[in-house]
C-alpha positions as CSV (number, residue, x, y, z in Angstrom):
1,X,54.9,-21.7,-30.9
2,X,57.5,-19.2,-30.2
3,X,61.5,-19.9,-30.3
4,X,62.7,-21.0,-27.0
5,X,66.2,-20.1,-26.1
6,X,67.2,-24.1,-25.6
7,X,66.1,-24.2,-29.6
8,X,69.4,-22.6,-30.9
9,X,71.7,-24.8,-29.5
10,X,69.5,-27.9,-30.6
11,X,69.2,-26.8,-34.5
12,X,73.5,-26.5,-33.8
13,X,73.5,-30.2,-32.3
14,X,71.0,-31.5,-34.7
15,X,72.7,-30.4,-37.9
16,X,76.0,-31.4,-36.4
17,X,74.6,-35.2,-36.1
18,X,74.1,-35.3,-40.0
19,X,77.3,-33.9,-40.2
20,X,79.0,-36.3,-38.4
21,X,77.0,-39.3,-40.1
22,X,77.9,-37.5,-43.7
23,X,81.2,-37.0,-43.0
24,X,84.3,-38.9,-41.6
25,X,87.1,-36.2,-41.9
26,X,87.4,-34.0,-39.0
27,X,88.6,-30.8,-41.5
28,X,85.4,-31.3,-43.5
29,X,83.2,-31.6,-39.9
30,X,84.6,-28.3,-38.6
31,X,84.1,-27.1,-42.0
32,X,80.6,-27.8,-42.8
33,X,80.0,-26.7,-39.5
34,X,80.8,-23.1,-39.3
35,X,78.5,-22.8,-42.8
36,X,76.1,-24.1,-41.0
37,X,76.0,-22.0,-37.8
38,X,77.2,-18.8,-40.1
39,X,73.2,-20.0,-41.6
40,X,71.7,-20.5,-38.2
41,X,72.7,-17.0,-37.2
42,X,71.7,-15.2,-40.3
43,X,68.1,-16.6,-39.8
44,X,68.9,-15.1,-36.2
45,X,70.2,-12.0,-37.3
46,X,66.8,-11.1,-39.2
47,X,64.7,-11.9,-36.5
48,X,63.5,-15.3,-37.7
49,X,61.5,-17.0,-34.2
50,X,60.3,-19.9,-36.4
51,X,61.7,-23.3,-35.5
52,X,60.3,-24.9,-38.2
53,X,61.4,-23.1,-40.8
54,X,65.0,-22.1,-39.4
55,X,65.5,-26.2,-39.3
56,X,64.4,-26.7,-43.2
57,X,66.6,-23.8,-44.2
58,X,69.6,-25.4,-41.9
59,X,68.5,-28.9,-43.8
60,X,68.6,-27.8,-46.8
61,X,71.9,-26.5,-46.5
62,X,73.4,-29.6,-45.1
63,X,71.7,-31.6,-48.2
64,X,73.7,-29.4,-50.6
65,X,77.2,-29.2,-48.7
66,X,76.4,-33.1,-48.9
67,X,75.1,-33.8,-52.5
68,X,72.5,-36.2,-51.3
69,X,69.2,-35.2,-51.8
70,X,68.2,-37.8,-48.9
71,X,70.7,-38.2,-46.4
72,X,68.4,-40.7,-43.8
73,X,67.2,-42.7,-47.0
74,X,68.6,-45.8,-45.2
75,X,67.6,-45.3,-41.7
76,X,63.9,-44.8,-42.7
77,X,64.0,-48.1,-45.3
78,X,64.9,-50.0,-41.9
79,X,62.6,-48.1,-39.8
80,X,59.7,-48.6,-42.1
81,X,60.5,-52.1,-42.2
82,X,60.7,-53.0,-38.6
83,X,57.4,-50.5,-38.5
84,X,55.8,-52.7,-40.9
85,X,56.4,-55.6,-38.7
86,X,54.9,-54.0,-36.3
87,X,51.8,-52.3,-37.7
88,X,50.9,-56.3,-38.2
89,X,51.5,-57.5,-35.0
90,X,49.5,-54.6,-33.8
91,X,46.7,-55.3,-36.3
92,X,46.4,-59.2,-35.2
93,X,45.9,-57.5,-31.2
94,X,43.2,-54.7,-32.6
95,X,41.1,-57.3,-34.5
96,X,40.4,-59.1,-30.9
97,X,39.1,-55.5,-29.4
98,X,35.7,-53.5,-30.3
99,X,34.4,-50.1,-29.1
100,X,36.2,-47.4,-27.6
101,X,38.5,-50.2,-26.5
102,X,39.4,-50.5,-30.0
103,X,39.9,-46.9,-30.9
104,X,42.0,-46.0,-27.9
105,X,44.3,-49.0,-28.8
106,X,44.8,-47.5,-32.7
107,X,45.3,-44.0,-30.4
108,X,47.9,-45.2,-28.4
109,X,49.6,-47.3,-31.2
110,X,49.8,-43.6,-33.4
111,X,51.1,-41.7,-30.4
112,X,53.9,-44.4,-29.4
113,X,55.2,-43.9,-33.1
114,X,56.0,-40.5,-32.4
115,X,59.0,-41.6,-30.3
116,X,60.9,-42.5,-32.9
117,X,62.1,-39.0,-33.9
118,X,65.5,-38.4,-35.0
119,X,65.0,-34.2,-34.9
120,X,65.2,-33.8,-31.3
121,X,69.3,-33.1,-29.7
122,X,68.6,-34.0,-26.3
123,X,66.4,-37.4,-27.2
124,X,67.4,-41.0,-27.9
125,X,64.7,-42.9,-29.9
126,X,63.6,-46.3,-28.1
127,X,64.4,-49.2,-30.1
128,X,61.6,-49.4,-32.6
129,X,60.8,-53.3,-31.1
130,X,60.1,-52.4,-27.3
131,X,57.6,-50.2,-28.4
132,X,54.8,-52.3,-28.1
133,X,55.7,-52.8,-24.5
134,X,55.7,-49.0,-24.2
135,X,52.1,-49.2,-25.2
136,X,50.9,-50.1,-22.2
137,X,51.9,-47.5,-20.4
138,X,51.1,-44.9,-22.3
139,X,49.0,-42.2,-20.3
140,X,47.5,-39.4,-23.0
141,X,47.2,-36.3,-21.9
142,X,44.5,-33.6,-22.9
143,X,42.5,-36.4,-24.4
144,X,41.8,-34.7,-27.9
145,X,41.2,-38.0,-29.5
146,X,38.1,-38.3,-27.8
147,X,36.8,-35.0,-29.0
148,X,37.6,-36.3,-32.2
149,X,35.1,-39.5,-31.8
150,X,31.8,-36.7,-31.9
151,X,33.4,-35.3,-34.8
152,X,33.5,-38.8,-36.7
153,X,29.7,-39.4,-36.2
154,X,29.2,-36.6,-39.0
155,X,31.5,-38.6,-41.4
156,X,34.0,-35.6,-41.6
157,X,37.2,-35.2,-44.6
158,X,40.5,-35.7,-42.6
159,X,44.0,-34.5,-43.6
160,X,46.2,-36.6,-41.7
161,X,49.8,-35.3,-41.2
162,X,51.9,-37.8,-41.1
163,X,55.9,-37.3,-39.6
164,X,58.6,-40.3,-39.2
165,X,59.5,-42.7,-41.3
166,X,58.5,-46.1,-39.0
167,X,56.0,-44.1,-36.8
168,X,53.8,-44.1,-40.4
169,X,52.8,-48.0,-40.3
170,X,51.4,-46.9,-36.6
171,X,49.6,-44.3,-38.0
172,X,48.2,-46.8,-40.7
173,X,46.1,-48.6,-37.5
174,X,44.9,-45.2,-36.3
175,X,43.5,-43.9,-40.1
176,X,42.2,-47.7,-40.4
177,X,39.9,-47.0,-37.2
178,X,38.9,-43.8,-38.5
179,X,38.3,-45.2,-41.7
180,X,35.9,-47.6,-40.2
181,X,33.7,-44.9,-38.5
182,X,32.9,-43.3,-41.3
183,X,35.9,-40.6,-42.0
184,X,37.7,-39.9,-45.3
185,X,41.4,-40.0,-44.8
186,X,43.8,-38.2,-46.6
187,X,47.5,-39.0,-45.8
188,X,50.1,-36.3,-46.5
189,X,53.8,-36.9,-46.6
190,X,56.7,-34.3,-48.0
191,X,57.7,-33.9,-51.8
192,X,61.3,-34.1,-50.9
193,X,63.8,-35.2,-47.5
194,X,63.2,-33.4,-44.5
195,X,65.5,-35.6,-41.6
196,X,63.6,-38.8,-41.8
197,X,59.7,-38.0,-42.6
198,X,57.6,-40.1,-44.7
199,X,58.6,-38.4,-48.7
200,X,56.3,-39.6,-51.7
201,X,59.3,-42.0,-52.1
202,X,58.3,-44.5,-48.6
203,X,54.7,-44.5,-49.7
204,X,55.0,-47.7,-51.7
205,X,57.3,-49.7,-49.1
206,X,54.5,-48.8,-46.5
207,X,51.5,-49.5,-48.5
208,X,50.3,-46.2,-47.4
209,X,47.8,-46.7,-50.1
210,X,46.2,-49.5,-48.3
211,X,45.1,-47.7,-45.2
212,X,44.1,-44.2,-46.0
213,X,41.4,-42.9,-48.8
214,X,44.3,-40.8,-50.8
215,X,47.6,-39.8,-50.7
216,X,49.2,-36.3,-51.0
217,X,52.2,-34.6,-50.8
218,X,52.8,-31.2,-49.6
219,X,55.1,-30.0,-52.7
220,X,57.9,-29.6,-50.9
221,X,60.7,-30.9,-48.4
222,X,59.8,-28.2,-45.5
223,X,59.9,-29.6,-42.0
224,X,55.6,-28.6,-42.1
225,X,53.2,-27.4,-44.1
226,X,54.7,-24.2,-44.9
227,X,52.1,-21.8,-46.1
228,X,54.6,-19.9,-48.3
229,X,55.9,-22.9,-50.1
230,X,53.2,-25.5,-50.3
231,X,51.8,-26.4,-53.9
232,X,48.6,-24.4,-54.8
233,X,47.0,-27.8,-54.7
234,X,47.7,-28.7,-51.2
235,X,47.0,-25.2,-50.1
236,X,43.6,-25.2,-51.5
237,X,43.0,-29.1,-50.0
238,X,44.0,-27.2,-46.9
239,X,40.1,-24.6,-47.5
240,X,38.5,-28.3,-48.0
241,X,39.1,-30.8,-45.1
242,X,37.3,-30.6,-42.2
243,X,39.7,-31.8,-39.3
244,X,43.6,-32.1,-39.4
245,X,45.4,-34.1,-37.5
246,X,49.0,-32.9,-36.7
247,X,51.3,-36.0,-36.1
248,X,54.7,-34.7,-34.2
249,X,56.6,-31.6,-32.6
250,X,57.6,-29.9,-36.0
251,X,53.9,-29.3,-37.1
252,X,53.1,-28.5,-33.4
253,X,55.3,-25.9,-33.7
254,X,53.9,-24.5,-36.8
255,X,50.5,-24.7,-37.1
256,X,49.9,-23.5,-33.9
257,X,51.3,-20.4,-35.5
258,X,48.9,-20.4,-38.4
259,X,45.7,-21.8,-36.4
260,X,43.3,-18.9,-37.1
261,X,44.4,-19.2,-40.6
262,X,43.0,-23.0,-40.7
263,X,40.2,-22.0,-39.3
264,X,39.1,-25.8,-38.3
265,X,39.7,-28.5,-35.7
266,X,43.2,-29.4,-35.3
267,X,43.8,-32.9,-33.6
268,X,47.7,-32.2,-32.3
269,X,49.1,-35.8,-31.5
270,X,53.1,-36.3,-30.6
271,X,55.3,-37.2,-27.9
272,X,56.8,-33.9,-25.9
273,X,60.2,-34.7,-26.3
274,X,61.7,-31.4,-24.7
275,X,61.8,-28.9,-22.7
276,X,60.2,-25.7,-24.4
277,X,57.5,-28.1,-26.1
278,X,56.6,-29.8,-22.8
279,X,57.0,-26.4,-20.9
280,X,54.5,-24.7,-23.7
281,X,51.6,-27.4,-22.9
282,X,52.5,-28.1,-19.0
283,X,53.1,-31.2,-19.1
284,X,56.5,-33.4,-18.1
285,X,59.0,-34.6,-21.0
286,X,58.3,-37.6,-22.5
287,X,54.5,-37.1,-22.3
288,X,51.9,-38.4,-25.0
289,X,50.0,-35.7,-26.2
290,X,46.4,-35.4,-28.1
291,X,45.9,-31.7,-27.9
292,X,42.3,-30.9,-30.0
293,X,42.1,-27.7,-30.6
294,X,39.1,-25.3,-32.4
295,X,39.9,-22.3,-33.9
296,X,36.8,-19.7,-34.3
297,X,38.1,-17.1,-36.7
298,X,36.8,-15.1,-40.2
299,X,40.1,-15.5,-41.6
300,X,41.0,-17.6,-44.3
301,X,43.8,-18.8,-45.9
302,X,42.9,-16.6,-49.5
């Protein structure tokens, strides 16, 4: 996906939110700031149309100018918390269902957990305990998921790409499901901080390793999968798998640059939280997606 002209101001209003949580002194603020947007146009200036990678390099730079290799650490040790909480209430309600009633419930329980997102300028999170009300009136649009279900009755290898901190124990009941029909789950979360996605560090506190077959990381803090600066590991896991789900707007955004490179499904699951991204798919803001996507293509990512 393309750069939208509402996406400059955005990575500005984003990176000035850190800002203004990292820093009290007005001076420093207005400081910080013009580095930053001296950045944001110097990935401008050399025609750089990537979202993705314009907000890790604008992250990266706040992270330095900070000295805090993980400026959300907090906020995602409370969100994965309360998102604990509620991965087990969730789990008491999913044991009672069966059938496709069961699977759409872990569907709709993955998707809600895309709302909280703390990437987005114009979007205010929900608080993390009304989203089980949300649930319930969650309408999916495109329907991937169930494209998905003839997929699992082969047993397929599935990279799961996980993206918030909190929206992770929702994702736990989703791989659980898939677990139970047969799949091989592999969860992947970033090497270092990107905003406040699941790091190799929130593994443990979510007992990650509980609900999916093995846990990666991509070998860096990039705000996706970045081809150019993944691990040779991860990029060769990338040949192996045989379906990829894509949790949340910043992998959206990438892989749908880099489809005919994957070369496989792609299961594309988030909640449209603005304008160019709920423009791109039709849809209105603020609606669930599960996009499924198949890429027929000789190209390869060697």
């Amino acid at each position: 996906m393309k750069m939208y002209a509402e996406c400059i101001p955005c990575q500005v209003k984003v990176r000035f939110r850190d800002i203004s949580m990292l820093f009290s002194d007005e001076n420093v603020r207005l400081k910080y700031m013009k580095i930053i947007i001296d950045e944001l146009n110097n990935c401008l200036k050399h025609d750089m149309d990537n979202t993705v990678i314009i907000a890790t390099r604008l992250f990266r730079l706040v992270k330095k100018l900070a000295g805090n290799d993980d400026p959300y650490r907090n906020e995602k040790m409370k969100a994965n918390r309360l998102g604990m909480k509620l991965y087990e209430e969730l789990k008491g309600k999913l044991k009672l269902l069966s059938g496709t009633e069961r699977y759409m419930f872990s569907v709709k329980a993955a998707l809600i957990g895309n709302s909280l997102d703390l990437g987005v300028a114009s979007y205010t999170p929900p608080p993390i305990h009304k989203i089980a009300e949300e649930m319930k009136m969650v309408k999916v649009h495109y329907e991937g998921h169930l494209r998905l279900l003839e997929i699992l009755k082969s047993k397929p290898t599935i990279l799961y790409l996980l993206d918030n901190s909190g929206e992770a124990a929702l994702d736990k009941l989703y791989s659980e499901e898939l677990r139970r029909r047969g799949a091989y789950v592999i969860a992947v979360v970033k090497k270092g901080a990107f905003q406040n996605d699941v790091t190799t560090s929130e593994v443990e506190e979510l007992k990650l390793d509980e609900s999916f077959d093995s846990i990666v990381d991509t070998g860096t803090d990039g705000a996706s999968i970045i081809l150019e600066e993944v691990s040779p590991k991860f990029r060769n896991l990338l040949e192996e798998v045989d379906v990829i789900i894509s949790k949340g707007m910043a992998h959206y955004e990438y892989l749908t640059e880099i489809e005919k490179l994957l070369n496989k499904p792609v299961l594309y699951m988030f909640k449209a939280k603005c304008t160019p991204i709920a423009s791109s798919l039709k849809v209105s803001t603020g609606s669930y997606v599960a996009l499924f996507k198949l890429i027929n293509s000789r190209m390869g990512l060697r």
